[in-house]
N, C-alpha and C positions, 0 to 999 in steps of 0.2 A: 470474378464469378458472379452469377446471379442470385440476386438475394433468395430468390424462392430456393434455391439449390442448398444455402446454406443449412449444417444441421441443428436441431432441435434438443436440446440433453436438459433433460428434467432428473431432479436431485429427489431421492425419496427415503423414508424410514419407517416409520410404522401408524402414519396416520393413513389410513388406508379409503377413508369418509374423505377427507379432503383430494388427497390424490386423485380420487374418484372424480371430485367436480372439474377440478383443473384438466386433466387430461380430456373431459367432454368437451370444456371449454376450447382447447386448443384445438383440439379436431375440428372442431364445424369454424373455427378460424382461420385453422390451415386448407380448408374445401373452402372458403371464399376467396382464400387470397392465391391458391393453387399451388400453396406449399409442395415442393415436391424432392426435400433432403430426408436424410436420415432421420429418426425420431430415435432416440436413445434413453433408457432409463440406467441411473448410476444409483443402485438401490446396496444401502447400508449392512451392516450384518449387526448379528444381534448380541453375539458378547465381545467385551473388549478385554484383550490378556494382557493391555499394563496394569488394569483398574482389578480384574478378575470379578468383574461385575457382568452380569446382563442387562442391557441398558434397555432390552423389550427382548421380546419373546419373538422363537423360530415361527411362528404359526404367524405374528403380524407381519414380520418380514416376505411370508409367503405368500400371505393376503395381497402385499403390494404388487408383488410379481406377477399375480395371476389379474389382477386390475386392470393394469400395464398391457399383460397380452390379450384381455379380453376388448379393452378400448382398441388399441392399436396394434393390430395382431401383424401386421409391416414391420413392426418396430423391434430394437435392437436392447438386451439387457446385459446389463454387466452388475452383476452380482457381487459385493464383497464377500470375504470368505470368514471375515471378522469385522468386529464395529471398529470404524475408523474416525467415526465423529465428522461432524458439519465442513469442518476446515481441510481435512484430509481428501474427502468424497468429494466436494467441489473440484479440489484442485487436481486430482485424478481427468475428471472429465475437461479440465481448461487443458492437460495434458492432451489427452487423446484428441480432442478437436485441433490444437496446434502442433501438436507436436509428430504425435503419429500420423493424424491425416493432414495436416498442413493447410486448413480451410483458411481464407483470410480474414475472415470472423465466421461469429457463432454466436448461437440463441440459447441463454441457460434460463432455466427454472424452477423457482422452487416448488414443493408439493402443497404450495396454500396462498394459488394464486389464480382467481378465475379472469380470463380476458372478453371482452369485447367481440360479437361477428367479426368485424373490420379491424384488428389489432395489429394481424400481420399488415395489410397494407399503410397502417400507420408507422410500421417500425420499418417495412421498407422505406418511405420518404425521409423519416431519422438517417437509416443508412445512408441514403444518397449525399444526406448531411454532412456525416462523419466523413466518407470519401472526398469532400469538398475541404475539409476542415480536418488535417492529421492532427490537430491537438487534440480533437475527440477521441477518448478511448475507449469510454463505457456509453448507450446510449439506451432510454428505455419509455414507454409510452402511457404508465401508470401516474403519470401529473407528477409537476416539480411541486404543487401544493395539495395537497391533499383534500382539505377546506373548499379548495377554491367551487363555486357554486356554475350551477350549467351557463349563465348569459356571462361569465368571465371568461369560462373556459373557451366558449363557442367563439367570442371576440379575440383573442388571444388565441386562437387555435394554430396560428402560422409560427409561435413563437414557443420558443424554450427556456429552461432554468434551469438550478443544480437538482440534479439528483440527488434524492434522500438516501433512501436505503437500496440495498443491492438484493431483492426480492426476486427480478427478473428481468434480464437486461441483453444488451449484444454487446460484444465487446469483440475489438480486432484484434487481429493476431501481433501486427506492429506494436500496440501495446501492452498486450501481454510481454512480448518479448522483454520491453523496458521498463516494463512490472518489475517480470523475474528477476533482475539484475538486482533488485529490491529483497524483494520479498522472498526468495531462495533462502536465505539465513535465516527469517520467517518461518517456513513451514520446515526447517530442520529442527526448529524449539519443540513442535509437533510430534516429531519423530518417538517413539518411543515414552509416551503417554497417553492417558486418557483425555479429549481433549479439555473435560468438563475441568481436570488438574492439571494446564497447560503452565508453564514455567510464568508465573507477572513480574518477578526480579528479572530475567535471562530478557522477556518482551518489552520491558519498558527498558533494558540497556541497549535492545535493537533499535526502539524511537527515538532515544537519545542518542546513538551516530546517525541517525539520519536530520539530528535538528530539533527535535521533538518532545515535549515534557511528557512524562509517563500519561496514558491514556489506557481507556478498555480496550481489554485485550483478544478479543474476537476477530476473525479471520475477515470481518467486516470492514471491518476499524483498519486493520494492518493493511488491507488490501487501497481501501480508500487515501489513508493515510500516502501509501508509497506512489501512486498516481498522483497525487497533490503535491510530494516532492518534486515530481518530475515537469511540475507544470500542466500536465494533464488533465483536463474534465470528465465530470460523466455529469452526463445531461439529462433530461426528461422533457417531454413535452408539457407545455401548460394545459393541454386536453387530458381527461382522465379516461384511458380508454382499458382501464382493468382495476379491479379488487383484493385487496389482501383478505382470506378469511380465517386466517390464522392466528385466534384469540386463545387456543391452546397449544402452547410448544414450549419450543428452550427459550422466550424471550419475552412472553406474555403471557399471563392472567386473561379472563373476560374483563376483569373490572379495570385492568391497564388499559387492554382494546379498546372499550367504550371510552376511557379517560384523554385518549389521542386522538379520540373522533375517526380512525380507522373503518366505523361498523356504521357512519355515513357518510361514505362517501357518493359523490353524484356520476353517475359514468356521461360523459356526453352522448353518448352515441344513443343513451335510454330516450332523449329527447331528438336528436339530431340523425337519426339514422342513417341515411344517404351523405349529410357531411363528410366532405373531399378535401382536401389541400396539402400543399406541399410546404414546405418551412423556408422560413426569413433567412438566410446569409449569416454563420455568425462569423464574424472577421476576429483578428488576434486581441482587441481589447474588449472585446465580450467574452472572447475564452477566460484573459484575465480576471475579467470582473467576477466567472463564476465562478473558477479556482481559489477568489478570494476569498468568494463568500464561502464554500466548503471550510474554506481552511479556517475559517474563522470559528466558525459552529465544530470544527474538531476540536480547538485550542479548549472550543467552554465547556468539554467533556473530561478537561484533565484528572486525575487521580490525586488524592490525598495522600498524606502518607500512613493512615489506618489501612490501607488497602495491601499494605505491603509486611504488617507487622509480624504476620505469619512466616515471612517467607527467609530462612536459614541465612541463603547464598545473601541477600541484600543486608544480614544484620552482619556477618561478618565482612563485607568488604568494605560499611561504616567503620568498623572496630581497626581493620586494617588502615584505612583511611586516615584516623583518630590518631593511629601509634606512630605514623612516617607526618607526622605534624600536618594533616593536608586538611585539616577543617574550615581552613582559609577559603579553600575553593568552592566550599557549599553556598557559601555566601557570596558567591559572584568575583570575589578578584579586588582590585585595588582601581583598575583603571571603567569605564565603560567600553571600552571596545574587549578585549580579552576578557572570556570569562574563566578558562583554565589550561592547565597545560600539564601535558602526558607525555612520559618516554622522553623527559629533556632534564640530564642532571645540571646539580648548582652550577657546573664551570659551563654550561652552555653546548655540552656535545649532546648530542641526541642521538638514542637505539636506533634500529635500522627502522622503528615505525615508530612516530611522535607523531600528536594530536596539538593543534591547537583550536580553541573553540572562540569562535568572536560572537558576541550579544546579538541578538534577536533587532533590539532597538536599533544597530547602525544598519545605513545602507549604504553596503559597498558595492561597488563595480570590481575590485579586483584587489588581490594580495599579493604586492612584490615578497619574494623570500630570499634573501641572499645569505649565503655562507661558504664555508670554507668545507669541500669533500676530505674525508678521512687518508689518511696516509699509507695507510695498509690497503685500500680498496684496488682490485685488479683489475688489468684493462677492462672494458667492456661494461664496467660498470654505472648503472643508472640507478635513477631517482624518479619515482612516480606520486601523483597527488591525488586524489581522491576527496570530492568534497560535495559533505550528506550521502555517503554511499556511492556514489559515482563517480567513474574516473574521469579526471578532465584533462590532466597533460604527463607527458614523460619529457626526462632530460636527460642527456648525458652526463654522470662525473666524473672527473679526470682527478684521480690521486693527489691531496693535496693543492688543489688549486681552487681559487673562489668561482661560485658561479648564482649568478642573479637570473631567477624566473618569475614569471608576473602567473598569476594564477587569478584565471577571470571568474566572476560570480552572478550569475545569471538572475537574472528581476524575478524567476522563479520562484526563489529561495528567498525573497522579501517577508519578512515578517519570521522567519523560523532560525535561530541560532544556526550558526552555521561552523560545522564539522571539518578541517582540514588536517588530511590523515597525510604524510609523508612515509612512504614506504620507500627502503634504499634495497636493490636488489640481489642485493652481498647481504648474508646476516650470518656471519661466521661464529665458533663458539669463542668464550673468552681466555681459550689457552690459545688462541692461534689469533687474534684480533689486534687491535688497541693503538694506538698512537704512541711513538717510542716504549715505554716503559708500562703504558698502561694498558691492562689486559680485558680492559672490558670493550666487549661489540658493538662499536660506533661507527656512524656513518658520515654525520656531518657538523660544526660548529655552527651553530646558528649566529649568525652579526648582529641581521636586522631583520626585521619586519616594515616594511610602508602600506599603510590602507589608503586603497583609495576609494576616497567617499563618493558618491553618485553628481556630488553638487563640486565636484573639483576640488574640495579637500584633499591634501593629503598628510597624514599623521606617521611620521618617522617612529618606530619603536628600537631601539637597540637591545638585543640579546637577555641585556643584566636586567631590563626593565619585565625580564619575564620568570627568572628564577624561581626568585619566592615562592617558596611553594609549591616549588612544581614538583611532581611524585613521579616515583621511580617505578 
């Protein structure tokens, strides 16, 4: 599809002053660049009936609307009927652009974000990027540095970097797709709260199957975070060709704005107006390189554990954790490769879903897993693997007989603990289950484990060497 054709969907609430600018902005944008999709506004509502609060008032909600139709009176609104909060209302509208209309990307926006005359023809040549380069997911034209001053930007104007924050961007629909494979268990934490009181025990047990040490828990972070699993970038141009002015919201103060340097930044286009070009090639180890550096800068945002002390569900599953002797596993394990292990009793059988977690520090190329299928399991039964969230292989098990599979691990997931969930497809209960005499719902005896290391290592583990410890 042509880029000009793709839609437009701006995210609003009750700043009705900024909405205002933005929306000028993008107009005389989209008349230079001859935008000519949809314009959508996905405007918030004003009480929320988990919290029983008013999070703003029916009159500024109306302000926005009538904004909206006065700037762009083409343009299309979808109104909530309640407040859904920042995380809910985005992901509405990623919905409707992929999912209802099926666009293969799309342009979202936040309400406090002015662009550039020439913005749109800058994110079309991004696009062209991104279709050259499927590891591009997210792409966006407001400078990978923010600082960066007009004779950098102007020099470097052919070239890209990580995207910081997710203010205003395009992103494809190939990506979302493999987002949501992600982030679906994500926005169900969502479900049925406010989002200001969104679940941080339930969110940081979501980043830690994906590999992840607890982090902030904003739809920002979770959304960034789960593209960085997958290996995915979101990129920005080193030209700055838009403005955040949004020094009052959910996420800044003035005296924060001013503190980031936010409130100057240089736009090029204020010195370079007619400035044209098209962007440098980025081949599979610049994707890496930027994936890295994301990943890196999310690691330095981790969580403490004051951030958690409030929260019910995480004190008791320490407590729980505490009484089945598993305190062992907080501190990492015994060996450097394994750091713990789930759903695998003392004698080595394992439920029909067991976890094992391997350290952050190794780097594997791949996990042999052999063992022996359970004796009650009926024809047709299989064995699936899953690791950081993603499925990677199926196998057959045949009742009672061994079976060895290699389970590959992708240069992706370098650097991030990594997750291998065993789910067996039979999970019968434990009056009808068990191995002769025993009545609990197994699926398979674990033997061994073999890692294989990146540099031609390989580290034999057998079964007993992972016991200890391990919780039911």
């Amino acid at each position: 599809m042509d880029f000009r054709r793709l839609p437009i969907c701006v995210f609003s609430f009750d700043r009705v002053a900024y909405l205002r600018r933005t929306l000028d902005s993008l107009c005389e944008a989209m008349t230079v660049a001859g935008m000519a999709g949809p314009v959508v506004l996905f405007q918030d509502g004003a009480y929320n009936p988990h919290s029983g609060q008013n999070k703003t008032t029916p009159e500024a909600v109306a302000a926005c609307i009538a904004a909206f139709r006065d700037t762009v009176p083409h343009g299309v609104v979808f109104a909530a009927p309640e407040n859904l909060g920042i995380g809910r209302n985005i992901h509405r509208a990623e919905r409707w652009a992929f999912e209802d209309c099926g666009y293969p990307a799309a342009l979202f926006f936040e309400d406090d974000m002015t662009v550039s005359p020439r913005y749109f023809l800058v994110m079309e040549q991004l696009h062209a990027l991104t279709l050259a380069q499927p590891r591009i997911a997210m792409f966006a034209a407001y400078g990978c540095d923010g600082l960066a001053d007009i004779a950098r930007q102007f020099e470097q104007r052919t070239k890209v970097g990580a995207m910081h924050h997710n203010w205003a961007f395009g992103m494809t629909r190939a990506a979302w797709l493999q987002r949501e494979t992600l982030t679906r268990d994500y926005m169900a934490l969502l479900d049925g709260c406010d989002y200001r009181d969104r679940p941080l025990d339930r969110i940081a047990a979501w980043y830690g199957a994906l590999g992840w040490p607890p982090l902030p828990t904003s739809q920002d972070m979770a959304k960034s975070v789960a593209l960085n699993t997958l290996g995915l970038a979101r990129v920005a141009s080193v030209a700055i060709c838009a403005r955040n002015m949004g020094e009052v919201g959910q996420h800044y103060t003035p005296a924060e704005f001013e503190r980031l340097g936010f409130a100057n930044v240089a736009l090029l286009e204020s010195a370079h107006p007619e400035a044209a070009w098209s962007f440098d090639p980025l081949d599979e180890a610049g994707v890496d390189a930027i994936v890295l550096e994301q990943r890196r800068s999310a690691l330095q945002a981790r969580l403490g554990a004051e951030a958690f002390a409030s929260c019910p569900g995480l004190i008791e599953a320490l407590r729980i954790l505490h009484a089945v002797g598993g305190d062992a596993l907080l501190r990492g394990g015994r060996n450097r490769y394994v750091t713990h292990v789930s759903g695998m009793y003392d004698d080595r059988w394992c439920l029909p879903r067991a976890t094992l977690g391997f350290a952050a520090a190794v780097s594997l190329r791949g996990v042999e897993v052999e063992g022996i299928a359970a004796q009650h399991l009926p024809p047709g039964a299989s064995i699936g693997f899953a690791l950081n969230g993603q499925h990677v292989v199926d196998a057959p098990l045949r009742a009672g007989q061994p079976f060895s599979i290699v389970v590959p691990m992708p240069r992706c997931l370098d650097g991030l603990e990594k997750r291998l969930v065993a789910t067996c497809s039979v999970n019968l209960d434990p009056y009808s289950a068990g191995y002769n005499q025993d009545r609990r719902p197994l699926s398979f005896l674990l033997v061994r484990i073999t890692l294989l290391e990146r540099d031609g290592t390989q580290t034999a583990m057998p079964g007993e060497a992972l016991v200890e410890g391990a919780s039911r």
